[in-house]
N, C-alpha and C positions, 0 to 999 in steps of 0.2 A: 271410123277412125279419124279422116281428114275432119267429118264435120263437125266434131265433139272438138278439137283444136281448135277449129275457125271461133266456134260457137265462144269457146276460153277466151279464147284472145279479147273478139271482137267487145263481148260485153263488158270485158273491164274496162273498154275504153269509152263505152257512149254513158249516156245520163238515164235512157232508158232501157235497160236491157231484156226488157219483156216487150220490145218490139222489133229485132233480132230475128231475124229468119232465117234461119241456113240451110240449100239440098243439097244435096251428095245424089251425081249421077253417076253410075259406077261401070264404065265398059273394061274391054279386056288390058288394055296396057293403058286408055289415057282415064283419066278424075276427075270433073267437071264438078266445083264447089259452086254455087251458086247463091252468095249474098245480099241480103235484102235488109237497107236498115231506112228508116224514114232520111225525110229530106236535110233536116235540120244536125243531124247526126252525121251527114257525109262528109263535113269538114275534119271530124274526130280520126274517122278512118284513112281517109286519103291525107291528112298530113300537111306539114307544110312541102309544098315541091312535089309530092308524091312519096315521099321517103314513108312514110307509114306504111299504105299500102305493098310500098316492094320491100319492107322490112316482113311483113305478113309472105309474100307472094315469096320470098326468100325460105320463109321459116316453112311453108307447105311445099317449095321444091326439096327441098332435105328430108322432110319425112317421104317423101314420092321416090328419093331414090333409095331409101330404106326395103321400101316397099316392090322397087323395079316398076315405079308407073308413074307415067307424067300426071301430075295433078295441075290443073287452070282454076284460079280462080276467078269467078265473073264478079263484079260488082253491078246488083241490078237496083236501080231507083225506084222507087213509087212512085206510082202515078199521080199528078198535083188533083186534086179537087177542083171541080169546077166554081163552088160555093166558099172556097179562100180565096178568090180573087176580088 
């Protein structure tokens, strides 16, 4: 449920959205979404200030209380290559 929202969101905002990763770790009361989008695409989500990211983290605490479960979401990076530097 959480991750099919993330997944919406996030990919109307990058330029490549076939590189977009989203899990959903599902325990009893908390949600852990866990994000993955390349490097060059972290400007798109995180926003100017961070207001993107906690407009996102806003829109998943509301479904979470729909639902009676805390939802987090992680924002996780890729790891750089060694062969781009």
């Amino acid at each position: 449920m959480f991750k099919d929202l993330i997944e919406y969101i996030v990919k109307a905002l990058v330029d490549n959205p076939e590189k977009v990763e989203v899990r959903e770790v599902i325990g009893e009361k908390v949600v852990v979404v866990e994000l993955s989008v390349p490097e060059s695409e972290l400007g798109k989500i995180i926003g100017r200030y961070g207001r993107t990211l906690k407009a996102i983290r806003n829109i998943l605490y509301t479904a979470g209380l729909k639902a009676n479960k805390k939802v987090i979401l992680e924002l996780i990076e890729e790891p750089r290559s060694l062969d781009k530097q």
